[in-house]
N, CA and C atoms as an extended XYZ file, in Angstrom:
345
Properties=species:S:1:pos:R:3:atomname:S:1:resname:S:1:resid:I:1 pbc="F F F"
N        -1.511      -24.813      -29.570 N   UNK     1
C        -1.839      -24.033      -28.389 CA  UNK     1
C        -1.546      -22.559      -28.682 C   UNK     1
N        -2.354      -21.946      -28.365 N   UNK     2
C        -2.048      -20.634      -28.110 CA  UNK     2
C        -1.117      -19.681      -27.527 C   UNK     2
N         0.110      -18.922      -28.173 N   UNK     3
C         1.268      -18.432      -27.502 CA  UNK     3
C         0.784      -17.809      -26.106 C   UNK     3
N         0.333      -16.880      -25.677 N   UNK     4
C        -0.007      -16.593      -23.943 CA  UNK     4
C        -0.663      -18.245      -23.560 C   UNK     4
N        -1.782      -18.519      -24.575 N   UNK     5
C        -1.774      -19.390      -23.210 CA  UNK     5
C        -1.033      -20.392      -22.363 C   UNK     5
N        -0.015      -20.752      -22.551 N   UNK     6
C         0.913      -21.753      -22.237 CA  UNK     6
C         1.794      -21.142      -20.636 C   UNK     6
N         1.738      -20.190      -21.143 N   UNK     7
C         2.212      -19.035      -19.408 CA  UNK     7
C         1.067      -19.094      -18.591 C   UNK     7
N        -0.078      -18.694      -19.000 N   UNK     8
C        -1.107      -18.693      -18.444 CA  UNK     8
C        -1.102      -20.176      -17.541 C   UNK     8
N        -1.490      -20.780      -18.177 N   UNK     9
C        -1.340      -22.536      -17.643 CA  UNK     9
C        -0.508      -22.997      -16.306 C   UNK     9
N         0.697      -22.741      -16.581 N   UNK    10
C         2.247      -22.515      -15.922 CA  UNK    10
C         2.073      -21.651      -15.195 C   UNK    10
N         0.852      -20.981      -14.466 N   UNK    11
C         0.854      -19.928      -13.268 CA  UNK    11
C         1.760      -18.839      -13.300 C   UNK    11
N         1.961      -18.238      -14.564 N   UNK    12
C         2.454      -16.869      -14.753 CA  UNK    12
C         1.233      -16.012      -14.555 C   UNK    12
N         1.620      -14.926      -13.858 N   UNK    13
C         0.518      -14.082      -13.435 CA  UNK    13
C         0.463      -13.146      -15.127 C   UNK    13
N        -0.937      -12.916      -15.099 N   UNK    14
C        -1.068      -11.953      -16.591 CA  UNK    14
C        -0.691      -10.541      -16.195 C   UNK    14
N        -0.057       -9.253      -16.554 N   UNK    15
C         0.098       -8.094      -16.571 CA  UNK    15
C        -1.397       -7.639      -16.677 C   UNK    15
N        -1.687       -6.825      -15.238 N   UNK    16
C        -3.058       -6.234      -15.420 CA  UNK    16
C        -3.272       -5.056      -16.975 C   UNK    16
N        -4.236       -5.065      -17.141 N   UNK    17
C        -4.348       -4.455      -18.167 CA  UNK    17
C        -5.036       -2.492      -17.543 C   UNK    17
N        -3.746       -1.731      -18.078 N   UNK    18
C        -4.202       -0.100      -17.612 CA  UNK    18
C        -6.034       -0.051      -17.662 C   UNK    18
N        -6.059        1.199      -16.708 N   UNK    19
C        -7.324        1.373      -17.095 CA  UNK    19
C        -7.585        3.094      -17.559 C   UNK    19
N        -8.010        3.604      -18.546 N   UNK    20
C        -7.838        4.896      -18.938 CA  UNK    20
C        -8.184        5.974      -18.333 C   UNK    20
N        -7.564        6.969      -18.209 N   UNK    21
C        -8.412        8.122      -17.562 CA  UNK    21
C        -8.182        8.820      -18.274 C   UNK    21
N        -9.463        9.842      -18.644 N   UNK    22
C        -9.865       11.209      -19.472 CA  UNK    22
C       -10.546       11.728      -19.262 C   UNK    22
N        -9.915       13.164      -18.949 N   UNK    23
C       -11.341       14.320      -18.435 CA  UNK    23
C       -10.773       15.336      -19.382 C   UNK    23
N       -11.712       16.281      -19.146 N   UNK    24
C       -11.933       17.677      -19.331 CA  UNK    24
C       -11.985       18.247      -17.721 C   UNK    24
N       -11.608       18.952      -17.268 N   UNK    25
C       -11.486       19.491      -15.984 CA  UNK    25
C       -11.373       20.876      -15.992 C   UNK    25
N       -13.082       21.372      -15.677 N   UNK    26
C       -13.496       22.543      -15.471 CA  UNK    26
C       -11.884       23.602      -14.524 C   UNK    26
N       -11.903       24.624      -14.749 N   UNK    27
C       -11.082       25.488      -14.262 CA  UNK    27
C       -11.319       25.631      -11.742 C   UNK    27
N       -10.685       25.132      -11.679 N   UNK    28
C       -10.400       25.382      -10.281 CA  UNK    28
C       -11.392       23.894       -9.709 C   UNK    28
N       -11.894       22.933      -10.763 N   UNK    29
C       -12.246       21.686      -10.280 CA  UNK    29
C       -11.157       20.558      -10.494 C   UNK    29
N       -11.878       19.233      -10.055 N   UNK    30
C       -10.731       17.637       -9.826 CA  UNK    30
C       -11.386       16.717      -10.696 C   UNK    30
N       -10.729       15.917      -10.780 N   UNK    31
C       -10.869       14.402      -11.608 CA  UNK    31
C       -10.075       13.957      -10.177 C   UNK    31
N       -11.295       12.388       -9.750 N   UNK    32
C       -10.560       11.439       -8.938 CA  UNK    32
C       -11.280       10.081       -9.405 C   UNK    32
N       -10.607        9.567       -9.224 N   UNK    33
C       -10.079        7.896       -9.536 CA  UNK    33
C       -10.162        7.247       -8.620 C   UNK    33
N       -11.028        6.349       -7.878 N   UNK    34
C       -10.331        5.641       -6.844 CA  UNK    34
C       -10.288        4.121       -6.578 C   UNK    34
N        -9.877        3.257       -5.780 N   UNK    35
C        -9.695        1.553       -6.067 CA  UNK    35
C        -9.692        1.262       -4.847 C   UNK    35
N        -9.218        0.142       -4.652 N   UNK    36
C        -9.061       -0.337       -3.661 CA  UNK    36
C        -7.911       -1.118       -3.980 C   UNK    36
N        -7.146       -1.101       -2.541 N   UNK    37
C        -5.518       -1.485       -2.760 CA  UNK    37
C        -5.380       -2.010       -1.363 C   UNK    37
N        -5.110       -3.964       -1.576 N   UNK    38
C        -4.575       -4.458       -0.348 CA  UNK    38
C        -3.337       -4.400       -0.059 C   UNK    38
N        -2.813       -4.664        1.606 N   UNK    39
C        -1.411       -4.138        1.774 CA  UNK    39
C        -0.429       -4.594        0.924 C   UNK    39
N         0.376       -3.995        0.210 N   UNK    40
C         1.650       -5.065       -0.986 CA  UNK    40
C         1.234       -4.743       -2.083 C   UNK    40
N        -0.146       -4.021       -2.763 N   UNK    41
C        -0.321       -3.987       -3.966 CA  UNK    41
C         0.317       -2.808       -4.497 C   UNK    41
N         0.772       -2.786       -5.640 N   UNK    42
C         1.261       -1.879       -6.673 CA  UNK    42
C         0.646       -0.953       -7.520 C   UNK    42
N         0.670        0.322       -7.042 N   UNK    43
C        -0.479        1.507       -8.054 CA  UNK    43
C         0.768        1.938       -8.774 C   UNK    43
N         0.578        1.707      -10.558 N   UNK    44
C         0.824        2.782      -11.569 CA  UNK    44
C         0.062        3.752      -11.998 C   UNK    44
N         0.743        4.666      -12.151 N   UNK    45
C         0.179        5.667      -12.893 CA  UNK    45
C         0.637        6.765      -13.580 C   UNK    45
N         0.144        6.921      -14.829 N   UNK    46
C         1.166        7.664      -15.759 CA  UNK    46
C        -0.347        8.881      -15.998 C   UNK    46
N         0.498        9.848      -16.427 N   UNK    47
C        -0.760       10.817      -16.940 CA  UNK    47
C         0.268       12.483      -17.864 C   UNK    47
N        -0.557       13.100      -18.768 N   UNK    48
C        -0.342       14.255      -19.187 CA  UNK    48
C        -1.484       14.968      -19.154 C   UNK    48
N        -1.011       16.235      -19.443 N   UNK    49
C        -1.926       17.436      -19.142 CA  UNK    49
C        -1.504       18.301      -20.050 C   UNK    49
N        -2.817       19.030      -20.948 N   UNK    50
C        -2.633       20.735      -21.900 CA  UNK    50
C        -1.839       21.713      -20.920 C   UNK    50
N        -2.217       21.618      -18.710 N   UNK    51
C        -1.828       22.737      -18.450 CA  UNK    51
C        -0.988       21.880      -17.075 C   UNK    51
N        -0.197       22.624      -16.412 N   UNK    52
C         0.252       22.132      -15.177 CA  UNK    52
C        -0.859       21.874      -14.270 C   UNK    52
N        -1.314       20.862      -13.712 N   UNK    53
C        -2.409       20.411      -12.725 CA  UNK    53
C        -1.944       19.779      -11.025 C   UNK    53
N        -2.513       20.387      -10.116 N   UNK    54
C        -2.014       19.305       -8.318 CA  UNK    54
C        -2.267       17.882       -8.881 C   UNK    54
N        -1.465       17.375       -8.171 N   UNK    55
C        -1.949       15.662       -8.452 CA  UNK    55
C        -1.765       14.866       -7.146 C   UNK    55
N        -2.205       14.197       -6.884 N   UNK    56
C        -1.900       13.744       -5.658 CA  UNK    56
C        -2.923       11.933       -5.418 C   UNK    56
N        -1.886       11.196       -4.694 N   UNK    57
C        -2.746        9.802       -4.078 CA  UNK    57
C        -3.174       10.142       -2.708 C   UNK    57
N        -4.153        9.751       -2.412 N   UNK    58
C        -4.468        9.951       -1.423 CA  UNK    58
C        -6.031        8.515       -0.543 C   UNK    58
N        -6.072        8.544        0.686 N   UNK    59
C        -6.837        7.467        1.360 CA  UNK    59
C        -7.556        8.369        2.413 C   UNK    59
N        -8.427        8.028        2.491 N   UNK    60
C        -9.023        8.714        3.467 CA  UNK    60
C        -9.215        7.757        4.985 C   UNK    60
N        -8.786        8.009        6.211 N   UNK    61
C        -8.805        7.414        7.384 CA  UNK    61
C        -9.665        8.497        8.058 C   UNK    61
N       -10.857        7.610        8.563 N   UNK    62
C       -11.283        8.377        9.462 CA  UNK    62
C       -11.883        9.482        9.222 C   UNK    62
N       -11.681       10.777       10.029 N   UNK    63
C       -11.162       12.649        9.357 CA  UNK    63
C       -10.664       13.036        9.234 C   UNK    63
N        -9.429       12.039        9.201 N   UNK    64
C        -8.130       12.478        8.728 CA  UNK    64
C        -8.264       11.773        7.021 C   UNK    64
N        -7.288       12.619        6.111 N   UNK    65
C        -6.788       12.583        4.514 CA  UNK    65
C        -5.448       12.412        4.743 C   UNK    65
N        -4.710       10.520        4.736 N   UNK    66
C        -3.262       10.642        3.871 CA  UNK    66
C        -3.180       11.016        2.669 C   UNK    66
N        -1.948       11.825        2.884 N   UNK    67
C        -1.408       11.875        1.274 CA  UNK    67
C         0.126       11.802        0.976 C   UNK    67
N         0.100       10.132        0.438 N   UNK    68
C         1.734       10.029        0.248 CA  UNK    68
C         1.961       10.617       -1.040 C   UNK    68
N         1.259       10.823       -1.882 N   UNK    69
C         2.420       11.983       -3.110 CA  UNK    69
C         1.136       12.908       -3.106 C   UNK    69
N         2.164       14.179       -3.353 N   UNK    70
C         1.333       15.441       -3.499 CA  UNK    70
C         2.349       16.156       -4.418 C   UNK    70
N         2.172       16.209       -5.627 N   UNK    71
C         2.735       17.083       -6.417 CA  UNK    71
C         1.814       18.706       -6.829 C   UNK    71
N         2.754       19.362       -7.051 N   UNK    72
C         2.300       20.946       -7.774 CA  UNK    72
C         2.644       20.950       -8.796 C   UNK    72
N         1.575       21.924       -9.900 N   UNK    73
C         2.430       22.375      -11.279 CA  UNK    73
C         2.768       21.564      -11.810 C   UNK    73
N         2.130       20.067      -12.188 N   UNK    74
C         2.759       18.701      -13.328 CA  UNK    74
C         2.089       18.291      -13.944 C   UNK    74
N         2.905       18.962      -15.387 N   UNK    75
C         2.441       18.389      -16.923 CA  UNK    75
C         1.722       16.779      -17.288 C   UNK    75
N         2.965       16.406      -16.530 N   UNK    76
C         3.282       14.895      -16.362 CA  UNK    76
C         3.870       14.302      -15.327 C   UNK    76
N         3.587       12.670      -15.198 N   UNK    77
C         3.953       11.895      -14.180 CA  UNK    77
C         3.714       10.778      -14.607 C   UNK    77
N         4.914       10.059      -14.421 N   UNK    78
C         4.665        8.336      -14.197 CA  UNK    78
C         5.141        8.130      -12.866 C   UNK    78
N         4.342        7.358      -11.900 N   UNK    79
C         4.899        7.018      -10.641 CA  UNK    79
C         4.486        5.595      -10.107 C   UNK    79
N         4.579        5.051       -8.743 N   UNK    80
C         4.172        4.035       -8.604 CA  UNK    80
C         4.356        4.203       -6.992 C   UNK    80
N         3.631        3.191       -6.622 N   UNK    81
C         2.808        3.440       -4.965 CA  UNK    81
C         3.231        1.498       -4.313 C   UNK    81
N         3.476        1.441       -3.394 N   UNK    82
C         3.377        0.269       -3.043 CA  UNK    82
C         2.113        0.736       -1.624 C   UNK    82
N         1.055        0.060       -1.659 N   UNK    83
C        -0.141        0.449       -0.358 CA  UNK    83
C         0.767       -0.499        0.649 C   UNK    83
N         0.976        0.968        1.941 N   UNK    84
C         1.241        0.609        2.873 CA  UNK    84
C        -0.107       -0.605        4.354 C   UNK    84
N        -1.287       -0.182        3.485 N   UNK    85
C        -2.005       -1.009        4.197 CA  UNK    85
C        -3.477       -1.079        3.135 C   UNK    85
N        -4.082       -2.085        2.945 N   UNK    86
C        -5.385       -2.426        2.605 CA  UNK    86
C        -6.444       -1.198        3.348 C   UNK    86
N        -7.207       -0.759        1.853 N   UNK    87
C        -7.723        0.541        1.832 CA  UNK    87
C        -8.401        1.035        0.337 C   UNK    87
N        -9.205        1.983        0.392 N   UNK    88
C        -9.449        2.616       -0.863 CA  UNK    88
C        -8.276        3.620       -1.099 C   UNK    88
N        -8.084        3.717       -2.120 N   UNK    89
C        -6.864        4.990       -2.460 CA  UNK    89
C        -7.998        5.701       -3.907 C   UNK    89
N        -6.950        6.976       -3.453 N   UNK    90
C        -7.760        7.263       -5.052 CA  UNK    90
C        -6.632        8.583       -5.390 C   UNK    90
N        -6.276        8.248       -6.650 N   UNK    91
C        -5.451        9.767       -7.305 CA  UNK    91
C        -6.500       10.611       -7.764 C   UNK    91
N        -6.339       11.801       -7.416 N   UNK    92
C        -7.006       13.025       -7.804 CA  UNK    92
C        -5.937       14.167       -8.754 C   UNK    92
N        -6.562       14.837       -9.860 N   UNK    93
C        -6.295       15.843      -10.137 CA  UNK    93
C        -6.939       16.736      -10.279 C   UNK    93
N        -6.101       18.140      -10.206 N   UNK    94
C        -6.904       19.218       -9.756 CA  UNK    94
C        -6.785       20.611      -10.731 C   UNK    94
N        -6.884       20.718      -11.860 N   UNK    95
C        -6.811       22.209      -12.423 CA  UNK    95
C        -7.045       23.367      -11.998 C   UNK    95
N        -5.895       23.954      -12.180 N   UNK    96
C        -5.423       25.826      -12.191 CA  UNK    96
C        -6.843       26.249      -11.949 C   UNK    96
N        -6.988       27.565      -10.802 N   UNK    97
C        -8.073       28.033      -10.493 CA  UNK    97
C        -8.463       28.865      -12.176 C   UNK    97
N        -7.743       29.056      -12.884 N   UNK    98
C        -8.192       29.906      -13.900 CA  UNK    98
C        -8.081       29.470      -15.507 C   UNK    98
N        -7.805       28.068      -15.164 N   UNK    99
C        -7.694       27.610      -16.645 CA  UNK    99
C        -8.039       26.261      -16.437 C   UNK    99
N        -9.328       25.901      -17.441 N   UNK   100
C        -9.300       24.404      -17.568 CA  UNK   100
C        -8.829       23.765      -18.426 C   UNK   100
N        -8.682       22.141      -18.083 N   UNK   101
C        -7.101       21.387      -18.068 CA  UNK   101
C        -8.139       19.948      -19.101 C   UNK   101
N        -7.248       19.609      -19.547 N   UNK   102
C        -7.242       18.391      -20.222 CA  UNK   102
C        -6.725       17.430      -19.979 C   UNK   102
N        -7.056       16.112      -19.129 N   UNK   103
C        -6.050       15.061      -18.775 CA  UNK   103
C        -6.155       13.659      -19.597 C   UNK   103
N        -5.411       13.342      -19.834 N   UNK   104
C        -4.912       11.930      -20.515 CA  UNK   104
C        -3.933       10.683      -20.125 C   UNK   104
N        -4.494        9.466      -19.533 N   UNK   105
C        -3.331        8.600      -18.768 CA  UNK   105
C        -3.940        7.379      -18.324 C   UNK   105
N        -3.419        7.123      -17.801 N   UNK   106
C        -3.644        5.302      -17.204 CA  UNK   106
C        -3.344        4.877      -16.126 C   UNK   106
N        -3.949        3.979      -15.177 N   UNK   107
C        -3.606        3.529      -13.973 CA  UNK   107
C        -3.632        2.185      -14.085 C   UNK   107
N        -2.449        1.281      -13.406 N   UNK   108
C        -3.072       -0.039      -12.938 CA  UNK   108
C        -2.232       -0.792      -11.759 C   UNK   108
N        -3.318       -1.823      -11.385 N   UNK   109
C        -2.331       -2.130      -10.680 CA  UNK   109
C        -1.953       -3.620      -10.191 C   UNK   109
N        -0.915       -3.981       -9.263 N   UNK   110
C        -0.523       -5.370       -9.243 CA  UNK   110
C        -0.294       -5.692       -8.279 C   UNK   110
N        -1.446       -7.224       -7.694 N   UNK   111
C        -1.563       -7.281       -6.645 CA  UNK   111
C        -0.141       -7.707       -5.900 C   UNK   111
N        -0.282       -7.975       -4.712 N   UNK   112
C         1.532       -8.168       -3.837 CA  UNK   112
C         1.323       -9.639       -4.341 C   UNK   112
N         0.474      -10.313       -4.349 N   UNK   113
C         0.767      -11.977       -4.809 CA  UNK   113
C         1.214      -12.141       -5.792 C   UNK   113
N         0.842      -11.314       -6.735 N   UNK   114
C         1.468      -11.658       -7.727 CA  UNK   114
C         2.915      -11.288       -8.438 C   UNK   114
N         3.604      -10.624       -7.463 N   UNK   115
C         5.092      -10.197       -7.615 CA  UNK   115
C         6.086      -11.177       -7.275 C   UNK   115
């Protein structure tokens, strides 16, 4: 038998596998990402940058925009999100009005069942 598969079998949940993100990000434009996340699920996300970039998760309700993280000025970030309710989410980044940015990183995520 195959070493994973035997967990597999035994109803071990598999570790989602990241999914990559890479841009080039024109000067004073965004890179966004977005998913869908039922209530309990788990967003990772790690990322670097050539320049300091906004970063932020965010859902859109309505005409109203939540935004539970909103960072300024970051190289880098690893963070993680538990969705307070079933929804699209999507992380956005945003490069310096005067310098464009290079981003490199990964998102994934894990549903609440399977924790």
């Amino acid at each position: 038998m195959l070493p994973g598969f035997a967990a597999a079998q035994a109803g071990s949940p598999a570790k989602p596998a990241p999914e990559p993100v890479r841009a080039s990000i024109a000067a004073g434009k965004a890179e966004e990402v977005c998913m869908r996340l039922e209530r309990g699920d788990t967003l990772h996300w790690r990322f670097s940058a050539d320049v300091p970039l906004s970063f932020n998760l965010h859902q859109h309700l309505d005409s109203k925009v939540d935004m539970p993280v909103n960072l300024r000025a970051m190289r880098a970030d690893d963070g993680r999100f538990v969705a307070t309710h079933s929804n699209d989410w999507c992380l956005m980044w945003t490069a310096p009005k005067d310098r464009a940015a290079v981003l490199e990183g990964q998102w994934s995520k894990t549903p609440a069942a399977s924790k």
